[in-house]
VEXLONU-842546 format. One line per field, with one value per atom (N, C-alpha, C): atom name; x, y, z. Coordinates in Angstrom, 1 decimal. Layout:
# residues N
atom <- [CA	...]
c1 <- [X	...]
c2 <- [Y	...]
c3 <- [Z	...]
# end
This chain:
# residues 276
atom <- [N	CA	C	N	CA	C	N	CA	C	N	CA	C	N	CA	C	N	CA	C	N	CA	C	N	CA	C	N	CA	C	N	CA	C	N	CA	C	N	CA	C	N	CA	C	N	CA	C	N	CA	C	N	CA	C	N	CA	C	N	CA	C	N	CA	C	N	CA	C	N	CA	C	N	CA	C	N	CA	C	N	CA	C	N	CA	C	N	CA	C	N	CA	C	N	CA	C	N	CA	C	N	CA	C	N	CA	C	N	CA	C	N	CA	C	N	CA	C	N	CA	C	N	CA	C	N	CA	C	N	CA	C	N	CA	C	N	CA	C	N	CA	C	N	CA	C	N	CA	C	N	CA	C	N	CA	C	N	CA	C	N	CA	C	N	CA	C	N	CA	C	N	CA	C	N	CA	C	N	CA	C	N	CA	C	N	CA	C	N	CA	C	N	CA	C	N	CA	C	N	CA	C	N	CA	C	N	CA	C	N	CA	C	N	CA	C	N	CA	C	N	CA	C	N	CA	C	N	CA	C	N	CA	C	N	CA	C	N	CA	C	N	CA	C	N	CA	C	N	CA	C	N	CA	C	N	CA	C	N	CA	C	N	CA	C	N	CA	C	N	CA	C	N	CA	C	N	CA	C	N	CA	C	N	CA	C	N	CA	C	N	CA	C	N	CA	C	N	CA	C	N	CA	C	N	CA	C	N	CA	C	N	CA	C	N	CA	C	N	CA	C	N	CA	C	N	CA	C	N	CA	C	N	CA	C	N	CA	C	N	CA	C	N	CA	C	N	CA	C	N	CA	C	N	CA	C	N	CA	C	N	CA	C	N	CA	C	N	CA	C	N	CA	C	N	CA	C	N	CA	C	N	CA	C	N	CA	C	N	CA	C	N	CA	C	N	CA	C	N	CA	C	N	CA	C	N	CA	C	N	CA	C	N	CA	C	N	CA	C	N	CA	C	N	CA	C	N	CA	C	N	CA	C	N	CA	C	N	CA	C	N	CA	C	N	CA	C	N	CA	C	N	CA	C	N	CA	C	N	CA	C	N	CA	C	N	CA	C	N	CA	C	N	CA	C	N	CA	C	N	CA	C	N	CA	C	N	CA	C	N	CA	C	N	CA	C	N	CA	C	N	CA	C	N	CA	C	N	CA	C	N	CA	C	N	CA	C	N	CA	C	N	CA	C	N	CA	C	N	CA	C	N	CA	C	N	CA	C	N	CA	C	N	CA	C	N	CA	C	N	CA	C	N	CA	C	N	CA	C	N	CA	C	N	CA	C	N	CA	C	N	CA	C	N	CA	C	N	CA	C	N	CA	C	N	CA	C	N	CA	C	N	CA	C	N	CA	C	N	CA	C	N	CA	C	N	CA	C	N	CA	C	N	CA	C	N	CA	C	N	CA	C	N	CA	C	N	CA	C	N	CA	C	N	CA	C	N	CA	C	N	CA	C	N	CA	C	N	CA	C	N	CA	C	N	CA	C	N	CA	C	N	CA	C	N	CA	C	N	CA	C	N	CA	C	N	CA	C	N	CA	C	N	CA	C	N	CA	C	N	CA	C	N	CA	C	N	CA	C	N	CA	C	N	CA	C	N	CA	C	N	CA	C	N	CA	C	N	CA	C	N	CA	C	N	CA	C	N	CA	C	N	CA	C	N	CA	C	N	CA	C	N	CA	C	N	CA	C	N	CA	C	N	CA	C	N	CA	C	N	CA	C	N	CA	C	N	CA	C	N	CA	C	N	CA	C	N	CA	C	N	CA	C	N	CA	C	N	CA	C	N	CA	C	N	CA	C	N	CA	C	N	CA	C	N	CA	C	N	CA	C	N	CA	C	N	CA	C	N	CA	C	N	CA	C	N	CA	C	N	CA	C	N	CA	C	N	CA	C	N	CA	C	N	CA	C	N	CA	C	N	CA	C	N	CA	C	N	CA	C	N	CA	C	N	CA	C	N	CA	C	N	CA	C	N	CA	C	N	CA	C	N	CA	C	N	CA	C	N	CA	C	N	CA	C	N	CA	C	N	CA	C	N	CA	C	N	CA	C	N	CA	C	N	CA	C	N	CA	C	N	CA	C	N	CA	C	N	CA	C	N	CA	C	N	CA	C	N	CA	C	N	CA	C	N	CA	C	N	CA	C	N	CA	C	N	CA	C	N	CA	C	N	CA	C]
c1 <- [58.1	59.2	59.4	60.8	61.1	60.2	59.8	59.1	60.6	60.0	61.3	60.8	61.3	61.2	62.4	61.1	62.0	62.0	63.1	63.0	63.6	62.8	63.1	63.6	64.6	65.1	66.4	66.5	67.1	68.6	68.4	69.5	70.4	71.7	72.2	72.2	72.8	73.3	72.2	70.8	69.8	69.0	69.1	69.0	69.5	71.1	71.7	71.4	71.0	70.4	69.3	68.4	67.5	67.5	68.5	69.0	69.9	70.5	71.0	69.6	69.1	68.2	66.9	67.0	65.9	66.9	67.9	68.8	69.2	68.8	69.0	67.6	66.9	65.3	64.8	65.1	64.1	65.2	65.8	67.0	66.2	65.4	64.5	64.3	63.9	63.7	64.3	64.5	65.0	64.7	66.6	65.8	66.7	66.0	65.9	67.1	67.8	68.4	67.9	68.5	67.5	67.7	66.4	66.0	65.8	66.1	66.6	65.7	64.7	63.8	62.9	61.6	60.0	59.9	60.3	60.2	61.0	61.9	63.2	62.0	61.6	60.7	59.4	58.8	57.6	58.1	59.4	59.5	60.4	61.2	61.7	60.3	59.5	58.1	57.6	57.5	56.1	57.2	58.6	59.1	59.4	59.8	60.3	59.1	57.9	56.5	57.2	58.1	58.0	56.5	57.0	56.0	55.7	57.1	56.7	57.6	56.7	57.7	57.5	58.9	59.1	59.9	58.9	58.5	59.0	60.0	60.1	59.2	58.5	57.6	58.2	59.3	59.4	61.1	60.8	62.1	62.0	63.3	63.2	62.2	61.5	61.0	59.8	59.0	58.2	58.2	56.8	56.9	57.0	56.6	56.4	54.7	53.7	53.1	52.0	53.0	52.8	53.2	54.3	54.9	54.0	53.5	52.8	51.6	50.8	49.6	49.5	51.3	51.7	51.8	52.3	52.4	51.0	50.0	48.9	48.3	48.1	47.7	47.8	49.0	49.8	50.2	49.6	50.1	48.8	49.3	49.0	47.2	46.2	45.3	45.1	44.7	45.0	45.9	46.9	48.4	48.4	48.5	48.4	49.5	48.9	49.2	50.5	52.2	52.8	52.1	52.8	52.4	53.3	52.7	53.2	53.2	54.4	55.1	55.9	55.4	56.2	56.8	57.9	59.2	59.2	59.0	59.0	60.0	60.7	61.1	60.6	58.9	58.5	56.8	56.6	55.5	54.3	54.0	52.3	52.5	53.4	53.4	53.0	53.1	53.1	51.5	50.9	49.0	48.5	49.4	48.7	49.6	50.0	50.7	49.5	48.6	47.5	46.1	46.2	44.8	45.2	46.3	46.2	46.1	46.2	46.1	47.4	48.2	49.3	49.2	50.3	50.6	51.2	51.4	52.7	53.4	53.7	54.8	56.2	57.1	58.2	59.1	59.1	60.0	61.5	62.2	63.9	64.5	65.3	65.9	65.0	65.4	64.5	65.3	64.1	64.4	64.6	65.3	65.1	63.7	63.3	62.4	61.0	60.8	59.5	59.3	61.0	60.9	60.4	60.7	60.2	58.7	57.9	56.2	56.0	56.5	56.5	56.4	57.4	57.5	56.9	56.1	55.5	54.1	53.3	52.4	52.6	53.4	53.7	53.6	53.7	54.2	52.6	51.4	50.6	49.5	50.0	49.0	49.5	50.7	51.1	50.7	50.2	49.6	47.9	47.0	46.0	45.3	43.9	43.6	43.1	43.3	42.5	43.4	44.5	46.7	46.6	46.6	46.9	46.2	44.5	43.8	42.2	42.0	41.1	41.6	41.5	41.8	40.7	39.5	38.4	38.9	38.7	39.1	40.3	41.4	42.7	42.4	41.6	41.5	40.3	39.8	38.9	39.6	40.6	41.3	42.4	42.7	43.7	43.3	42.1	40.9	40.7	40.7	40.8	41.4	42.8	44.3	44.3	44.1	44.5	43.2	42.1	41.4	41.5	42.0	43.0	44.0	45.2	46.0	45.8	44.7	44.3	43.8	43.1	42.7	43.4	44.5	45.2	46.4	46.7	47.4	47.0	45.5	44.6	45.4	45.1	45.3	44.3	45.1	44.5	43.8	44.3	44.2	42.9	42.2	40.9	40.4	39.6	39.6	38.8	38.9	38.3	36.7	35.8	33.9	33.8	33.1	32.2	31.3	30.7	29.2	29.7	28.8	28.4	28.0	28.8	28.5	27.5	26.9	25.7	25.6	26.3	26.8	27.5	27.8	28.5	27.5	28.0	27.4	28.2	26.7	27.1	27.7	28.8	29.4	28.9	28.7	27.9	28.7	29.4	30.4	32.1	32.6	34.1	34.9	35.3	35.9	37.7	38.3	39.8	40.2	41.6	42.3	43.2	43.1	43.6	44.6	45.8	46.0	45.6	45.0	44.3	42.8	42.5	40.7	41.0	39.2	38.6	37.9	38.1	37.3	36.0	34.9	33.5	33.3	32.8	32.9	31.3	30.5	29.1	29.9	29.5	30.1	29.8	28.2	27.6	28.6	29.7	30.4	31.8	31.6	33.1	32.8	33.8	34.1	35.0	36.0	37.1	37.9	37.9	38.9	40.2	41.6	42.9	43.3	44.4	45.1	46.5	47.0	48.3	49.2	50.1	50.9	50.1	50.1	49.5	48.6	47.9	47.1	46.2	44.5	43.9	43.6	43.5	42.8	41.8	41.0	39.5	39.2	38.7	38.8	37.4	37.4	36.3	36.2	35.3	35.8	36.3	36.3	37.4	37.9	38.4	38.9	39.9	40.9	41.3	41.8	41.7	41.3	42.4	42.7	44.3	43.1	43.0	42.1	44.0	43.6	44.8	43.8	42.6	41.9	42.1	42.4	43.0	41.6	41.9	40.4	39.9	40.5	40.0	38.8	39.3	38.0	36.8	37.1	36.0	35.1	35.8	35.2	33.7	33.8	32.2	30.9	31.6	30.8	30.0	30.9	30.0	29.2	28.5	27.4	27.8	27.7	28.4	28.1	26.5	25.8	26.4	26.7	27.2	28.5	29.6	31.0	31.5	31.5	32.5	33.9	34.7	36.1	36.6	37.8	37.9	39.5	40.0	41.5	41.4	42.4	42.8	43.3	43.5	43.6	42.6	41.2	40.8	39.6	38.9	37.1	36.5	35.2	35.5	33.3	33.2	31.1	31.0	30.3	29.9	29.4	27.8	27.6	28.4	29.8	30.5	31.5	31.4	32.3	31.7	32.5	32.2	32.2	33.7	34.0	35.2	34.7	36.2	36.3	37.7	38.8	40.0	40.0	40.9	41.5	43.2	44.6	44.9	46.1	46.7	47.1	47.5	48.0	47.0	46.2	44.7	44.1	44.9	44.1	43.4	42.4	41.1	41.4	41.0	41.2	40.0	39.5	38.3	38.4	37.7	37.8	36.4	36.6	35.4	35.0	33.7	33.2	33.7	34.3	34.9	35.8	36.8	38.4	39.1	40.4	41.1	42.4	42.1	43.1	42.2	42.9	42.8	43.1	42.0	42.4	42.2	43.5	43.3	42.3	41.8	41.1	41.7	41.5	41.9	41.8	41.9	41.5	40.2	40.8	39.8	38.2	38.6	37.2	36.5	37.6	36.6	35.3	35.1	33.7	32.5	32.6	31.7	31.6	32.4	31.9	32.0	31.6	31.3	29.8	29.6	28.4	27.2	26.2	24.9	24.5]
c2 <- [-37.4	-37.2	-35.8	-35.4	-34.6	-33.5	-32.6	-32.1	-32.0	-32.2	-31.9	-30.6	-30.0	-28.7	-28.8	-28.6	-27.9	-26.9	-26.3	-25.1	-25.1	-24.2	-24.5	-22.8	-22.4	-20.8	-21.4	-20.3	-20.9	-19.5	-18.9	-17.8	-18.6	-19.0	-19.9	-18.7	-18.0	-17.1	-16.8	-16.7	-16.5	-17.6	-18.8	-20.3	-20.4	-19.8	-20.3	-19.6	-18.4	-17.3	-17.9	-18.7	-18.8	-20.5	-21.5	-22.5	-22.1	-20.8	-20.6	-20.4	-19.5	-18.6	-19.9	-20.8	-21.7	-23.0	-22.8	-23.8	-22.8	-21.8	-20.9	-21.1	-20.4	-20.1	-21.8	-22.6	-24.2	-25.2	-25.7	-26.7	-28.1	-28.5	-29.7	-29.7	-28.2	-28.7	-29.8	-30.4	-31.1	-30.5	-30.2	-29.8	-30.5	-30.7	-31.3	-30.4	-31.2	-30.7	-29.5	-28.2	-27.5	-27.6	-27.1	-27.2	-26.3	-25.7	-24.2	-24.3	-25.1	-24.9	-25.8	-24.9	-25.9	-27.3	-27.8	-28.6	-30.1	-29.9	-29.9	-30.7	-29.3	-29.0	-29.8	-30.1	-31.0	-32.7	-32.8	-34.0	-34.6	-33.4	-33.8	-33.6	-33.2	-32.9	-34.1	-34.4	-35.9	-36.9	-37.1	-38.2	-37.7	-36.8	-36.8	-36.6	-36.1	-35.6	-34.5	-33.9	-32.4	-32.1	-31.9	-31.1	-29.7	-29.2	-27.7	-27.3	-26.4	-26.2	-24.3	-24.0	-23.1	-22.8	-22.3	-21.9	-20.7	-20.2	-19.2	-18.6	-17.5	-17.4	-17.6	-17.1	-16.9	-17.6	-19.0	-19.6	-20.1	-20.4	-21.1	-22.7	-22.7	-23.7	-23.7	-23.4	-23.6	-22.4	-21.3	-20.7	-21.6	-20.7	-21.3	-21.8	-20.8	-21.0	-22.3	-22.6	-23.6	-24.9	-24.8	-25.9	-26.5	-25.8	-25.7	-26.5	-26.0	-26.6	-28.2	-28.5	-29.8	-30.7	-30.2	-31.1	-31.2	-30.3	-30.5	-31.5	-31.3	-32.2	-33.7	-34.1	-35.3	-35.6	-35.0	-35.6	-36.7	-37.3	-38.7	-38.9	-39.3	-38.7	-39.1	-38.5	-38.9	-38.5	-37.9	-37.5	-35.5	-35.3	-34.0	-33.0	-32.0	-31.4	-30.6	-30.2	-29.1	-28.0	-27.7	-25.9	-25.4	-24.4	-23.5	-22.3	-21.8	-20.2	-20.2	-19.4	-18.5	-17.6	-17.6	-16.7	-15.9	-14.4	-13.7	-12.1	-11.6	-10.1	-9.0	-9.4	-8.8	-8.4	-7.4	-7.0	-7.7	-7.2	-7.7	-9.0	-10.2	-11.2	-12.0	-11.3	-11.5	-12.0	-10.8	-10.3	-12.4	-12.6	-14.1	-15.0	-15.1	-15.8	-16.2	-15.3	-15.3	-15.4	-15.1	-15.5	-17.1	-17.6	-19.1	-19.6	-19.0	-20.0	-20.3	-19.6	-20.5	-19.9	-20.5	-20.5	-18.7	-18.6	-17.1	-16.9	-15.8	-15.3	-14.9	-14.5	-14.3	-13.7	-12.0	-11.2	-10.9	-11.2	-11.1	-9.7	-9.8	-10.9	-11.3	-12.4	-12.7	-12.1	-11.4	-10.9	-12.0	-12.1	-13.0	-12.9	-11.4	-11.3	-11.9	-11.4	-12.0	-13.3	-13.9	-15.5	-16.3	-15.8	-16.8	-15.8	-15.1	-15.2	-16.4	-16.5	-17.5	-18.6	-19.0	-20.6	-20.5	-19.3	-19.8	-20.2	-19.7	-19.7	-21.3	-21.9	-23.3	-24.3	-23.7	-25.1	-24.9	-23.8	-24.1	-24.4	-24.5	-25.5	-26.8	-27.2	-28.6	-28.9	-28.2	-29.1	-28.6	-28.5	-28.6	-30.3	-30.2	-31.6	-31.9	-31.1	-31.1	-31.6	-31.5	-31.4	-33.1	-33.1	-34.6	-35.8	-35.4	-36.5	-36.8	-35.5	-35.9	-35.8	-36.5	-37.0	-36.0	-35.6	-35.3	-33.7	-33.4	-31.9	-31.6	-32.3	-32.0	-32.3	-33.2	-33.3	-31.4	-31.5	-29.9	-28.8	-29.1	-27.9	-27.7	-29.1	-29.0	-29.0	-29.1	-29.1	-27.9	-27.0	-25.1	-24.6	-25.3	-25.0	-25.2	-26.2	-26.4	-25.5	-25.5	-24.4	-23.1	-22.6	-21.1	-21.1	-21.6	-22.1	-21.7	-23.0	-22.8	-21.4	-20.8	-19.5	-18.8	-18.5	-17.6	-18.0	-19.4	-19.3	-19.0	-18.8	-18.4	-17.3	-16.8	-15.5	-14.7	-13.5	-12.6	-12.7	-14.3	-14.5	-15.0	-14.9	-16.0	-17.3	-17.8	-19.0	-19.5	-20.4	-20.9	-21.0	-20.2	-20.7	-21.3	-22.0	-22.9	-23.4	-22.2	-21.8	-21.5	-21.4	-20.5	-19.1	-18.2	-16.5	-16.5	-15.7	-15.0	-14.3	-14.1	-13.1	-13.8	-15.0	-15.7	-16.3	-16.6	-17.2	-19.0	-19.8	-21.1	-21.5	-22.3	-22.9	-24.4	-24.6	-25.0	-25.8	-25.6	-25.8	-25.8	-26.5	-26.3	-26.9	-25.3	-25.3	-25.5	-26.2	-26.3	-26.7	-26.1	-26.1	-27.7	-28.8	-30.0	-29.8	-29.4	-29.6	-28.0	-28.6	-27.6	-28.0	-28.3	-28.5	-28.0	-27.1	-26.5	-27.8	-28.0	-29.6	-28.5	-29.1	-28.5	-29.9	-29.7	-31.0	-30.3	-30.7	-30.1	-30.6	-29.5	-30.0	-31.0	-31.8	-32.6	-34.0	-33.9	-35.3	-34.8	-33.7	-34.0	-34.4	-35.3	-35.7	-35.2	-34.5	-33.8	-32.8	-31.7	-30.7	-30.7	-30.6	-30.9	-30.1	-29.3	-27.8	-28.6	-28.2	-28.8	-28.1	-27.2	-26.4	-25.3	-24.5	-23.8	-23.6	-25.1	-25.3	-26.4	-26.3	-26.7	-28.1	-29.3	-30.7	-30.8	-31.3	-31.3	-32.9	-33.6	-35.2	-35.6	-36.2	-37.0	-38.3	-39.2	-40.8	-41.3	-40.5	-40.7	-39.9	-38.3	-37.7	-36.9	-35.9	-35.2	-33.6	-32.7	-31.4	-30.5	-29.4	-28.7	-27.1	-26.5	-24.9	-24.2	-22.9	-22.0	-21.3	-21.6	-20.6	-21.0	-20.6	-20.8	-21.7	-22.8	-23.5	-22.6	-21.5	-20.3	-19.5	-20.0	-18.7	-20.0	-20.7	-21.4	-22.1	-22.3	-22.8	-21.7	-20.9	-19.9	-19.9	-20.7	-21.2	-22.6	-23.3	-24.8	-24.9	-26.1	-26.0	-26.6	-26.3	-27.2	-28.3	-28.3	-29.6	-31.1	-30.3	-31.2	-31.2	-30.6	-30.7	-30.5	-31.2	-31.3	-30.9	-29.9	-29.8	-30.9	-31.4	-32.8	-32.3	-31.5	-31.4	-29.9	-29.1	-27.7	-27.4	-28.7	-28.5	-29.0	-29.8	-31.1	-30.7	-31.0	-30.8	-31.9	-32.4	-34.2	-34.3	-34.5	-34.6	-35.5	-35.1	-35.7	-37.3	-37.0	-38.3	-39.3	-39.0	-40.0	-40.6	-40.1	-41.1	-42.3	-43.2	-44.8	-45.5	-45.0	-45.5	-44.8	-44.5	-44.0	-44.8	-44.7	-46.1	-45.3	-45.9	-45.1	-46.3	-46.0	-46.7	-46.8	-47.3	-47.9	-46.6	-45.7	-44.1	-43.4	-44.1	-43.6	-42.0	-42.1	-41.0	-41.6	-40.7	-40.9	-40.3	-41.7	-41.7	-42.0	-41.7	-42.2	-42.9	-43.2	-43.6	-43.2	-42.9	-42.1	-43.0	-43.2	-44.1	-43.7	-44.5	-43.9	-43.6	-43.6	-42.9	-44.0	-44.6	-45.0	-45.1	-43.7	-43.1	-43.2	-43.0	-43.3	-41.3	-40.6	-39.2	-39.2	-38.3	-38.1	-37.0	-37.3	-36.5	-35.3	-34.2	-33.4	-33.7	-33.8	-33.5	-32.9	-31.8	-30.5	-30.7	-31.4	-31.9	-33.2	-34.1	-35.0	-35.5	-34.2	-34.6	-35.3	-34.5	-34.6	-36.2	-37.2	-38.6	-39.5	-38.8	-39.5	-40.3	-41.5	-42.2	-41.4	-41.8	-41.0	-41.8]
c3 <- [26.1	25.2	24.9	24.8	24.3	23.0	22.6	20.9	20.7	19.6	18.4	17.4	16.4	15.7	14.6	13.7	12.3	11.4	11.1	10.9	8.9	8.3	7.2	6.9	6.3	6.3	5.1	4.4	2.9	3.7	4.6	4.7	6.1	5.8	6.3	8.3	7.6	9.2	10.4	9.5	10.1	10.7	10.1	10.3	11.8	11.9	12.9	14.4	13.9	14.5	15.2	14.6	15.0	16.0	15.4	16.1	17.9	17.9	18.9	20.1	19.6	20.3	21.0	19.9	20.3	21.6	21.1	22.1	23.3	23.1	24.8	25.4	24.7	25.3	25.7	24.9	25.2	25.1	25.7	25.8	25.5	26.3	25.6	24.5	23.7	22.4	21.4	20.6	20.0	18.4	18.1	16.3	15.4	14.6	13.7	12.5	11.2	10.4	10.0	10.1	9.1	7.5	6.9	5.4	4.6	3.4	2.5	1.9	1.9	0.5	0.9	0.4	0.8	0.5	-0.4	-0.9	0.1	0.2	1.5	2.3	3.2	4.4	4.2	3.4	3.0	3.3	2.7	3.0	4.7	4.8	6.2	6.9	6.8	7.8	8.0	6.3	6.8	7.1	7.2	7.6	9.0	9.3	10.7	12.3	11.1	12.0	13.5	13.5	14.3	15.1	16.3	17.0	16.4	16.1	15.7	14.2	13.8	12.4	12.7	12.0	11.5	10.4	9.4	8.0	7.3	6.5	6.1	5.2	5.1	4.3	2.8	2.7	1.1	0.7	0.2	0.4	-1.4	-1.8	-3.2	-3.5	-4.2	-5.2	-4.6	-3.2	-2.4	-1.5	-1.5	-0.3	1.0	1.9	3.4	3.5	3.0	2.7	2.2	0.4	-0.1	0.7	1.3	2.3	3.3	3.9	5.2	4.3	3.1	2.4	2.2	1.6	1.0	2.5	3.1	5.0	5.5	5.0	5.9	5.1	3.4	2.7	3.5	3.0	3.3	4.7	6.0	7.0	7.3	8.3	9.0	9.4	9.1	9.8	11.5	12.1	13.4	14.4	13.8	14.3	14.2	15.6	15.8	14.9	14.2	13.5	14.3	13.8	14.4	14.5	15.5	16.1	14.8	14.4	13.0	13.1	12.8	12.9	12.1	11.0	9.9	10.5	9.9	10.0	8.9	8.6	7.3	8.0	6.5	6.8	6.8	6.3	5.6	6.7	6.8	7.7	7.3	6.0	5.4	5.5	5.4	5.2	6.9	7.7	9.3	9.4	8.5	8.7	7.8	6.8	6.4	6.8	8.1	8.9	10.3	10.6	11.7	10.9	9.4	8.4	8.2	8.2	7.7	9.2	10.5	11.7	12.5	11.4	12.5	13.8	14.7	16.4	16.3	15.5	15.7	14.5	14.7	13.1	13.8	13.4	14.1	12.8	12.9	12.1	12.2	10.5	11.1	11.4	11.7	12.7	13.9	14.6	15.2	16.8	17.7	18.5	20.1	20.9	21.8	22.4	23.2	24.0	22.9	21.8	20.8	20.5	20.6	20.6	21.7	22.8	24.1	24.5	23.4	23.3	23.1	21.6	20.7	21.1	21.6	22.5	23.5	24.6	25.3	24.5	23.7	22.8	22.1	21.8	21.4	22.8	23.8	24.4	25.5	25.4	25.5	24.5	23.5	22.4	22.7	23.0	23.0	24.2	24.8	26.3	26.0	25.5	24.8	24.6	25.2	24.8	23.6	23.2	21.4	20.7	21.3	20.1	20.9	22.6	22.9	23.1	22.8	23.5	22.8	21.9	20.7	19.5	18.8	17.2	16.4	16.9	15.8	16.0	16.9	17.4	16.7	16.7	16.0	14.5	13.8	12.5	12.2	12.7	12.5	12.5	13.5	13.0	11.8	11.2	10.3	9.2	9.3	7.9	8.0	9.1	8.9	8.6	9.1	8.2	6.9	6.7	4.7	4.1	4.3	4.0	3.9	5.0	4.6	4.1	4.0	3.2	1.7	1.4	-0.2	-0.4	0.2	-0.1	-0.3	1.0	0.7	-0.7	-0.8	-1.9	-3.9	-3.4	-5.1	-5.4	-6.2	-7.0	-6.4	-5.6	-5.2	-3.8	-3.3	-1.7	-1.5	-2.3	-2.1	-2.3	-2.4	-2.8	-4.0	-4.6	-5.6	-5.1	-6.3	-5.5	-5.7	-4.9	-4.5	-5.4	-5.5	-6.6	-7.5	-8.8	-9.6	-9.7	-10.3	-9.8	-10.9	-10.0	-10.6	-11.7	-11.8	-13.5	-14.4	-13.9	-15.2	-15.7	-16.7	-18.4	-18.2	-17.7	-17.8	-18.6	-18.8	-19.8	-20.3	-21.8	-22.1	-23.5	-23.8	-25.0	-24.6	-24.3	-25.0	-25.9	-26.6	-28.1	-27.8	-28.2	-28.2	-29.7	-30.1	-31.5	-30.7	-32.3	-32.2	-33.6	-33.3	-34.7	-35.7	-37.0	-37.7	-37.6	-36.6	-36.3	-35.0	-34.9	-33.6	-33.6	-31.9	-31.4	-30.8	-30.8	-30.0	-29.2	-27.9	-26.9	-26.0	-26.0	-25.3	-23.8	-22.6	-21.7	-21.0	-21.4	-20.7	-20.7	-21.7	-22.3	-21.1	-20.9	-19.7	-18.7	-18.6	-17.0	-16.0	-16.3	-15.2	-15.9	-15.4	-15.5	-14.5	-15.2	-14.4	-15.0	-13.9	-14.2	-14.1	-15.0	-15.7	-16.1	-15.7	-16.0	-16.4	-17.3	-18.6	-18.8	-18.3	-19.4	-18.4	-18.7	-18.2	-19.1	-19.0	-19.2	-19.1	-19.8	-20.3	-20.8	-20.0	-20.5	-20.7	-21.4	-21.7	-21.8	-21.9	-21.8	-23.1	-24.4	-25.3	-26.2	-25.1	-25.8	-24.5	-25.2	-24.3	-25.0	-24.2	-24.7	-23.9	-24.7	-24.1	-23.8	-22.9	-22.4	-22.1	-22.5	-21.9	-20.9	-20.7	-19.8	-18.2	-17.5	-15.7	-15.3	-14.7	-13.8	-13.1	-12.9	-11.6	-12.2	-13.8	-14.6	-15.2	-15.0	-15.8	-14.6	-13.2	-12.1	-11.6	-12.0	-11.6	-13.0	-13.8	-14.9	-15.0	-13.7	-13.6	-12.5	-12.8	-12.1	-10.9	-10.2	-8.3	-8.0	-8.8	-8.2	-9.0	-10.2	-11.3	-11.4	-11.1	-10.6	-9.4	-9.0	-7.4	-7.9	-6.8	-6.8	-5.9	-6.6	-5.3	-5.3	-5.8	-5.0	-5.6	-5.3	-5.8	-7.4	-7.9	-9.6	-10.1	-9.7	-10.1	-9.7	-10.9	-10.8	-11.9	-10.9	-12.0	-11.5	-12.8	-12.6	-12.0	-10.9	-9.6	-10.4	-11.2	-11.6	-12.3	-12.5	-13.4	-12.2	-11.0	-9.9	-9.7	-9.8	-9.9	-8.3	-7.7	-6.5	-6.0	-4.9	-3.7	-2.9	-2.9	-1.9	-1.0	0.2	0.9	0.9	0.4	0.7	1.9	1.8	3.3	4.2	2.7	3.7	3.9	4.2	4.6	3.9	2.5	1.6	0.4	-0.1	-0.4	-1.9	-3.3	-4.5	-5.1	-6.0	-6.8	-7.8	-8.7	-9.9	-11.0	-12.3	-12.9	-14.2	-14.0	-15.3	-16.5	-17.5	-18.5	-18.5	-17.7	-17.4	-16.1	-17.0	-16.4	-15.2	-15.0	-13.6	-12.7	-11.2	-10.5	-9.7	-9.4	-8.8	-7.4	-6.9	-5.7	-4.9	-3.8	-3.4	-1.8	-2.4	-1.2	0.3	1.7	2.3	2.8	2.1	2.7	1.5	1.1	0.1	0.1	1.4	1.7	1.9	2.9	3.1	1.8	0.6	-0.4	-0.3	-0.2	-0.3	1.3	1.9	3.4	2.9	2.9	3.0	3.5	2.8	3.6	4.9]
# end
């Protein structure tokens, strides 16, 4: 079969620019509607599954970046990841174009002779037995992707620790204003932290707590052993998980003693509940 490619670019002329050049250089290709906005591009991706995407880095509601994170999250398990090439105008943005993994970056305007690198560089990943003929090999790699991804999308391009820093002061109390009362909550009574707009969630099995402090700053204060991060907003005490269940969309949800939701779990944080 033919690959197919979608191209997500919010600048109509340059969109087309780049639709000509790819219908000169690769006639088999097959493309797809293009899409102005990440968000767009997240969902034509996981419906249409594209061999190859190309990603503007910096589009309305959704970088290229974030886009690329939300598709890798949510793609299929089993099903070979697109070859991925951001498209940016911008030089520096090229350098975390080859830190997240993709196949190639491609600066505007887009030049013919730079573009047919490009596609040759795609169309030998797509003939790759890792892309056509192992499943584990292609899931390792997309678990490297969303990994860098997350990183580079932290504040300040790193990623959220792991650990506990060395210099921080365990957290051991949190204080939140209810009203006209300061709540005091010993942390050993939380069960999950969830980054919520603003404002960080702080739950307990019968209470719930508003932090203005970022999960980014309070994550080098917990203990690792005693909080797992199980998605990029979401940190929930290991001992209070009851049961993980993988759905039909073969993604991976828990449930926490004491708490009636049902949380999703990352990908890229899977591993923590693989059976011993």
């Amino acid at each position: 079969m033919s690959p197919t490619a979608l191209i997500a670019e919010d600048e109509p002329l340059l969109a087309q620019a780049l639709c000509s050049e790819l219908q000169r250089s690769w006639p088999a290709l097959s493309l797809l509607p293009v899409v102005a906005d990440g968000h767009s591009a997240v969902q034509a991706a996981l419906r249409a599954r594209p061999q190859v995407l190309f990603l503007d880095i910096r589009m309305p509601g959704q970088s290229g970046l974030e886009a690329a994170a939300d598709i890798a999250e949510h793609w299929p398990p089993g099903l070979p990841f697109p070859a991925l090439v951001f498209v940016t105008a911008y030089d520096q943005y090229a350098v975390q174009a080859f830190e997240a993994q993709a196949i190639d970056y491609l600066l505007k305007p887009v030049r013919p002779e730079r573009l047919e690198r490009t596609l040759e560089r795609i169309r030998q990943h797509l003939d790759r037995p890792a892309v056509t003929g192992h499943p584990e090999a292609g899931e390792q790699q997309l678990h490297a992707l969303l990994g860098r991804l997350h990183q580079l999308l932290e504040p300040g391009g790193t990623a959220l620790p792991a650990t506990a820093s060395p210099g921080a002061e365990p957290l051991r109390l949190i204080t939140a204003s209810v009203g006209a009362t300061v709540r005091v909550v010993p942390v050993e009574q939380v069960l999950a932290f969830e980054a919520a707009d603003k404002y960080v969630r702080v739950l307990t099995a019968d209470a719930e707590l508003l932090l203005r402090t970022p999960l980014k700053d309070l994550l080098p204060r917990l203990n690792p052993d005693e909080f797992w991060q199980i998605h990029r907003g979401t940190v929930v005490r290991a001992q209070a998980i009851a049961e993980a269940v993988r759905g039909d969309n073969g993604k991976l949800s828990l449930r926490l003693r004491g708490r009636p939701e049902r949380w999703p779990v990352s990908r890229l944080h899977e591993h923590r509940l693989r059976p011993l």
